[in-house]
Structures are given as structure tokens and as C-alpha cells.
DSSP file (Angstrom, degrees, kcal/mol; ACC not computed):
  #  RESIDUE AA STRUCTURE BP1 BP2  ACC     N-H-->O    O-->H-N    N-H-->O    O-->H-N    TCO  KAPPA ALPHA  PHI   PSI    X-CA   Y-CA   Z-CA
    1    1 A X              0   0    0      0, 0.0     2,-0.5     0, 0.0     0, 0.0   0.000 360.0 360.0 360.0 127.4    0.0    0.0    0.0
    2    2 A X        -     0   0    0      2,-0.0     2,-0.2    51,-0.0    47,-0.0  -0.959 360.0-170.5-121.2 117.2    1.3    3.1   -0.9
    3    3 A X        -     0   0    0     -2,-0.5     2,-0.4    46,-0.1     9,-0.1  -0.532   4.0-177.9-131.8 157.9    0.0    5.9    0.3
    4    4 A X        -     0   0    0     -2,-0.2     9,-0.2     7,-0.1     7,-0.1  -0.957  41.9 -62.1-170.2 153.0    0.7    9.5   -0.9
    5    5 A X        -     0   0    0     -2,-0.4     7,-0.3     1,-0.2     3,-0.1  -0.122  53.8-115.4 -40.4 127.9   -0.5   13.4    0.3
    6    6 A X    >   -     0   0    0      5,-0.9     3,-7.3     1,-0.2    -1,-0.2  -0.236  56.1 -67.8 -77.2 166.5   -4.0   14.0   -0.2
    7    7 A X  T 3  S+     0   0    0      1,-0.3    -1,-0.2     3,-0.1     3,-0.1   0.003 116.2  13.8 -63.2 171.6   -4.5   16.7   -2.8
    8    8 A X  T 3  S+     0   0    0      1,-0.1    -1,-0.3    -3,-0.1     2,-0.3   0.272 112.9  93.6  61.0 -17.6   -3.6   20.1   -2.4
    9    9 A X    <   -     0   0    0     -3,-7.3    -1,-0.1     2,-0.2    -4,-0.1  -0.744  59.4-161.3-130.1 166.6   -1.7   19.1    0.5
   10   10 A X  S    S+     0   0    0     -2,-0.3     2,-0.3    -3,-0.1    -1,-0.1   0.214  70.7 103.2-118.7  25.6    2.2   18.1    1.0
   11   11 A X  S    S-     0   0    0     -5,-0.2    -5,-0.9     6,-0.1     2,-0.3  -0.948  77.7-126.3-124.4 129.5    1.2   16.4    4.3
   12   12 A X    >   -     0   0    0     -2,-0.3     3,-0.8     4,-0.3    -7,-0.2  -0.427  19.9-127.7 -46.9 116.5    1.0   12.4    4.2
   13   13 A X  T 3  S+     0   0    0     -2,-0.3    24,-0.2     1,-0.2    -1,-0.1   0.343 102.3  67.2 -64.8   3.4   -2.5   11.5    5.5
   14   14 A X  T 3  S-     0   0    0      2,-0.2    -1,-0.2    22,-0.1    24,-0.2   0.458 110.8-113.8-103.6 -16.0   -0.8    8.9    8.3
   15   15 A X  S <  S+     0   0    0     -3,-0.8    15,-2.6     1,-0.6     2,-0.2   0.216  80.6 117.8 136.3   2.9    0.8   11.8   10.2
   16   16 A X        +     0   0    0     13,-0.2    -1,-0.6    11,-0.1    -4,-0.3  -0.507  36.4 172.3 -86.4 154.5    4.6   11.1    9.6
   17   17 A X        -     0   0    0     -2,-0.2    11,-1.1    -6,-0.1     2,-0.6  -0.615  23.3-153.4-159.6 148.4    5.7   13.8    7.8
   18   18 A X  E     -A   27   0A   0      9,-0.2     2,-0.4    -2,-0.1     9,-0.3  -0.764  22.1-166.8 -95.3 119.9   10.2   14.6    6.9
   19   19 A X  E     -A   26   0A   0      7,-2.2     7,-2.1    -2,-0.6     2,-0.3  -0.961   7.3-151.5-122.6 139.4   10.7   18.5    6.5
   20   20 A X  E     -A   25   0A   0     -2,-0.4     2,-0.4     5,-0.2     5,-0.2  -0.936  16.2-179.3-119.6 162.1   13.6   19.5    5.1
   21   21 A X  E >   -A   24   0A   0      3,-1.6     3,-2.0     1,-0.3    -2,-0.0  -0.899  57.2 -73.9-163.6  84.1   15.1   22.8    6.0
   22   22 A X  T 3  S-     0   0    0     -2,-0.4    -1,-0.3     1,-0.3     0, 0.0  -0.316 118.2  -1.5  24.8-114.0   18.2   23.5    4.3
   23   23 A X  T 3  S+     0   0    0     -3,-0.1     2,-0.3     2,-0.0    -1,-0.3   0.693 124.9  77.7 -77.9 -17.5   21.1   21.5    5.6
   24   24 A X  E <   -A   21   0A   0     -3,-2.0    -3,-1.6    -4,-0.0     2,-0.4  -0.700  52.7-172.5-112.0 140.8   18.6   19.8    8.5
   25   25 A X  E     +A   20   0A   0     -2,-0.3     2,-0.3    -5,-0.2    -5,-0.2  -0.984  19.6 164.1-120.2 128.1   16.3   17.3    7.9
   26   26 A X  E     -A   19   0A   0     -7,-2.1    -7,-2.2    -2,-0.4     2,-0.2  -0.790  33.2-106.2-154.7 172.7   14.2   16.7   11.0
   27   27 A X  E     -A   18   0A   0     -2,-0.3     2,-0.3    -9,-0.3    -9,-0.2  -0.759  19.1-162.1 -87.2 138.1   10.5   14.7   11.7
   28   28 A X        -     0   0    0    -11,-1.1     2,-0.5    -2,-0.2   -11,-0.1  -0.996   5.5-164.1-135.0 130.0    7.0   16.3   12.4
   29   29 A X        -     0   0    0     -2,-0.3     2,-0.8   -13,-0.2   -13,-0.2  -0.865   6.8-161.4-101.7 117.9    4.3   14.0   14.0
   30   30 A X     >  -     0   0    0    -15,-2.6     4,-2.7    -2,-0.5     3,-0.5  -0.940  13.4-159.7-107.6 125.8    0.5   15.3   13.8
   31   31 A X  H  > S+     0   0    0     -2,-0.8     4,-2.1     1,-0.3     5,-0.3   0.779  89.5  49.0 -56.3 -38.0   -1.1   13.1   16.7
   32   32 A X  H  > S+     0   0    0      1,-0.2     4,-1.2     2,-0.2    -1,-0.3   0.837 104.3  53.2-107.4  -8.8   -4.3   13.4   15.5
   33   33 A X  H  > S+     0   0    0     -3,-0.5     4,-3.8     2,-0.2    -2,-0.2   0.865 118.6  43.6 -23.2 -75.3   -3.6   12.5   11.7
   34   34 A X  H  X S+     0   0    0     -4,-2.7     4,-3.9     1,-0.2     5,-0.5   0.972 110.6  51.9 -53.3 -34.0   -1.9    9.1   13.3
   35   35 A X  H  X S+     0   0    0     -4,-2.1     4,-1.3    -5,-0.3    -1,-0.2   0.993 115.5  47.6 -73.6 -38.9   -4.8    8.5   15.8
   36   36 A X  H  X S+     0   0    0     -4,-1.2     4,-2.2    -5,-0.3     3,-0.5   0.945 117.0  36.3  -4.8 -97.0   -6.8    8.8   12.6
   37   37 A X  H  X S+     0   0    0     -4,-3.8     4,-1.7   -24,-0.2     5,-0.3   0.856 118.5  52.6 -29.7 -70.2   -5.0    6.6   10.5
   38   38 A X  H  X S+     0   0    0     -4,-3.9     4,-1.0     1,-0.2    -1,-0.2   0.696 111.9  49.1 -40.4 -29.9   -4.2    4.2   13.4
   39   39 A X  H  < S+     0   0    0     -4,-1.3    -1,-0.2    -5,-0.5    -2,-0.2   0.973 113.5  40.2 -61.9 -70.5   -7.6    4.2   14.1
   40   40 A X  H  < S+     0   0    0     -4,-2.2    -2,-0.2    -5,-0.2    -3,-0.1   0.818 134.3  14.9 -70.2 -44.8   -8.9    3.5   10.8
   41   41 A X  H  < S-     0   0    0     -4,-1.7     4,-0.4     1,-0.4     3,-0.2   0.248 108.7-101.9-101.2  -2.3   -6.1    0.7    9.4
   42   42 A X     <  -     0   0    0     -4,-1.0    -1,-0.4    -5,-0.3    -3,-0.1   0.051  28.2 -82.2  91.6 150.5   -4.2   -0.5   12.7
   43   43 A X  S  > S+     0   0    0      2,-0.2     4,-0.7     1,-0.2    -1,-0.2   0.013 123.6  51.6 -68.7  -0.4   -1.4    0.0   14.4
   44   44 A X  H  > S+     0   0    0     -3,-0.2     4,-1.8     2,-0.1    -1,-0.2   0.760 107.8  54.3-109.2 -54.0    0.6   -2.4   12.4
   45   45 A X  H  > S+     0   0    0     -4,-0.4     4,-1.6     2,-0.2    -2,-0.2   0.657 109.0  46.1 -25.1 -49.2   -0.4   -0.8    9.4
   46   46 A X  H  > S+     0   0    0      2,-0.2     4,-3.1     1,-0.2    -1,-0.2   0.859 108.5  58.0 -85.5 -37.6    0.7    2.4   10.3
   47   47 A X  H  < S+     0   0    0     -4,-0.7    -2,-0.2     1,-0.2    -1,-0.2   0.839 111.5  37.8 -10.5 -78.6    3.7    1.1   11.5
   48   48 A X  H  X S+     0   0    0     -4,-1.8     4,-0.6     1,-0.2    -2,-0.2   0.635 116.3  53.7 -71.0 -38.3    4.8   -0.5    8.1
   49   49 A X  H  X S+     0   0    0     -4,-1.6     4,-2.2     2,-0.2     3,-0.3   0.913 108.6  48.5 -72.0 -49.8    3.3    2.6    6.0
   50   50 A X  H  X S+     0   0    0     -4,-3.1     4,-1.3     1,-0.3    -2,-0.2   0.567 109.4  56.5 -86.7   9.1    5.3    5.4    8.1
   51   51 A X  H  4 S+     0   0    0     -5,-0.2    -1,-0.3     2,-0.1    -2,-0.2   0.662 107.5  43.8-124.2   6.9    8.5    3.5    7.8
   52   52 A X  H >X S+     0   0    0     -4,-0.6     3,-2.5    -3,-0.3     4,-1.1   0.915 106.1  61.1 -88.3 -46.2    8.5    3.3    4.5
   53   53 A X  H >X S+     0   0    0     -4,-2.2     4,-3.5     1,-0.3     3,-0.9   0.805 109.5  39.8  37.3 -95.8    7.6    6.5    4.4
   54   54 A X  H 3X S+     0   0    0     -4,-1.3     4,-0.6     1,-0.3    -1,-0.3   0.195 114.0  61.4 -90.0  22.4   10.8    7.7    6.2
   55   55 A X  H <4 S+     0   0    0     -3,-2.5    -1,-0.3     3,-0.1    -2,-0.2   0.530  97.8  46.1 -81.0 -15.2   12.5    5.3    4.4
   56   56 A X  H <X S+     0   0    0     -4,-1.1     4,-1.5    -3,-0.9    -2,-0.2   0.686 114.0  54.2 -86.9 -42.4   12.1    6.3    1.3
   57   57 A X  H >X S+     0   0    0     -4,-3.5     4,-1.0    -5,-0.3     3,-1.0   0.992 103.5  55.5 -58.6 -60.1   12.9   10.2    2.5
   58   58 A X  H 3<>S+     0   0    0     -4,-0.6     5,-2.6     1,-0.2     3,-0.2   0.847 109.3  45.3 -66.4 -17.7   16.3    9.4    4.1
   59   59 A X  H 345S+     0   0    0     -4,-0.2    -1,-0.2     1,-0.2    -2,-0.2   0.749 118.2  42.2 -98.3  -2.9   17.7    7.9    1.0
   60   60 A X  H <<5S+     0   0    0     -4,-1.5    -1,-0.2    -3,-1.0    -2,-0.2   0.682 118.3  44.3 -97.4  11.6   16.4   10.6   -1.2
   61   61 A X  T  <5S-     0   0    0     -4,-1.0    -2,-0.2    -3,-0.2    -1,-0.2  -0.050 116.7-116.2-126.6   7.9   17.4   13.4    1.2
   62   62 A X  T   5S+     0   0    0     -3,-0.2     3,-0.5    -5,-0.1    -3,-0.2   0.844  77.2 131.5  75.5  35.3   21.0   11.4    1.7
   63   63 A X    > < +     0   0    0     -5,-2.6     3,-0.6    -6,-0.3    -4,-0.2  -0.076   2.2 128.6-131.4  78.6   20.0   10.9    5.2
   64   64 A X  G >>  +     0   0    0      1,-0.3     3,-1.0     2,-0.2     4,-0.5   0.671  63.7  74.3 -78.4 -16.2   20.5    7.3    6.1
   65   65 A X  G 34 S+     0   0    0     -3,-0.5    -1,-0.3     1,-0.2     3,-0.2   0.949 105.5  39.6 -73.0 -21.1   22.5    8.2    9.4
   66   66 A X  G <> S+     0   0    0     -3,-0.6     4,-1.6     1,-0.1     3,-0.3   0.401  92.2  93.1 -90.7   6.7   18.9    9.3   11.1
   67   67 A X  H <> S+     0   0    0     -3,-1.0     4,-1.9     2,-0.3     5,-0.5   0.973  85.6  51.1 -53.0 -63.9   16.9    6.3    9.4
   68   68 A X  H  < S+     0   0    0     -4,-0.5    -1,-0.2     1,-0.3    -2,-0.1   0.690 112.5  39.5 -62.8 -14.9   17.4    4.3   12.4
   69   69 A X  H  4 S+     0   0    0     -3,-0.3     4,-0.5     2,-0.2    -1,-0.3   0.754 115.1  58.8-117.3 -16.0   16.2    7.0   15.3
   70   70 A X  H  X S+     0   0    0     -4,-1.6     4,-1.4    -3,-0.3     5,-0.2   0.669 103.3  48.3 -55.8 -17.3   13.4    7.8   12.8
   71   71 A X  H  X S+     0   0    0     -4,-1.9     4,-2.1     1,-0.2     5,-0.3   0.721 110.0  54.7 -90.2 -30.4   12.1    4.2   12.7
   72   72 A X  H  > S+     0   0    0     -5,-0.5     4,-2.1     2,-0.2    -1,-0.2   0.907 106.1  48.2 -93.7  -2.5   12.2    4.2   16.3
   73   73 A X  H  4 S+     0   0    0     -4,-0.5     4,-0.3     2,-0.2    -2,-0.2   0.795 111.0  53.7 -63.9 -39.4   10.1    7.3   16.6
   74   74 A X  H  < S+     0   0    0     -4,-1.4     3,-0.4     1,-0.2     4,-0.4   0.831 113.3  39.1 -81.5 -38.2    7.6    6.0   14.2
   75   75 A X  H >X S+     0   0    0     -4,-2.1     4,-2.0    -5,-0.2     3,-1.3   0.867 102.8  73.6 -98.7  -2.4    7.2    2.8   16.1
   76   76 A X  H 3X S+     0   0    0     -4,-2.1     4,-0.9    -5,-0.3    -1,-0.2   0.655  87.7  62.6 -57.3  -8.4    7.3    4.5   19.4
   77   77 A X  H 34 S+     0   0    0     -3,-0.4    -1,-0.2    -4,-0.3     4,-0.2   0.598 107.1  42.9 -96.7  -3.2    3.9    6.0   19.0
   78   78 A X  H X4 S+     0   0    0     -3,-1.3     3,-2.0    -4,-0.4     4,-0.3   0.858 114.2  47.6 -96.7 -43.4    2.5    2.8   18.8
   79   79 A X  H >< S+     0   0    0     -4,-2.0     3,-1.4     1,-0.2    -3,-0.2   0.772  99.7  70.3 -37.6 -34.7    4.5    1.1   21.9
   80   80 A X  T 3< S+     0   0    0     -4,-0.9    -1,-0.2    -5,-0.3    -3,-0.1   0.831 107.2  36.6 -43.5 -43.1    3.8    4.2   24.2
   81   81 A X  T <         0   0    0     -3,-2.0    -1,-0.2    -4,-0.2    -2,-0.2   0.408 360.0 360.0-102.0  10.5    0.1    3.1   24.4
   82   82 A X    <         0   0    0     -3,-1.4    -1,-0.1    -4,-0.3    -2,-0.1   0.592 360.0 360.0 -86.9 360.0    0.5   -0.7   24.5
């Protein structure tokens, strides 16, 4: 499943979303986007969708050295409530 900005907008409808800022590349969570999502397709789901996601961003944005503490961000919002 691939899943892609609803129109007009450059924000991922699962809540993940990668800004990049000149040299810094950093994560933005909307809570109520994920509780959405999560809601609507599972936590597993959401999982698997936002890390490809930000997997697919750190290797076009050359930033593989933060992959690994983004993946754990992305599945920390489902472990947090389990």
C-alpha cells in the first residue's frame, strides 16, 4: 500500500511527515492525523506505512545516518500506548 498526500496538500495523510530545512532534515508528528490513521487501518499498518515512508525520504534526502532513530520514533507511537 502506498499511500501519498492527499491533494492540495504536501502532508501524508498517516501523520509522519520529513521537512527539510536546508542542511537539516528533522520529523514532524500530527497526533491526531496518526490517531486517525491508526484508528482507521491499525497499528501495524501504520507502523509499516510510516516506515516506509521515512525510508524512502532518508535515502532521497542522503539521510540514512537518522533512518534508524526515525524508525524508532515511528514505532514509538504505537509502543507508548500498548
Amino acid at each position: 500500500m502506498r499511500l501519498t498526500p492527499a491533494a492540495n496538500s504536501d502532508r501524508p495523510e498517516f501523520g509522519v511527515t520529513v521537512i527539510a530545512e536546508g542542511d537539516a532534515v528533522s520529523l514532524d508528528f500530527d497526533l491526531k492525523r496518526i490517531a486517525a490513521f491508526r484508528t482507521k487501518f491499525g497499528d501495524e499498518t501504520f507502523v509499516e506505512v510510516a516506515t516506509r515512508y521515512v525510508e524512502e525520504r532518508a535515502e532521497a534526502l542522503s539521510a540514512q545516518d537518522e533512518l534508524w532513530l526515525w524508525k524508532e520514533a515511528v514505532r514509538a507511537h504505537v509502543d507508548s500506548e500498548a
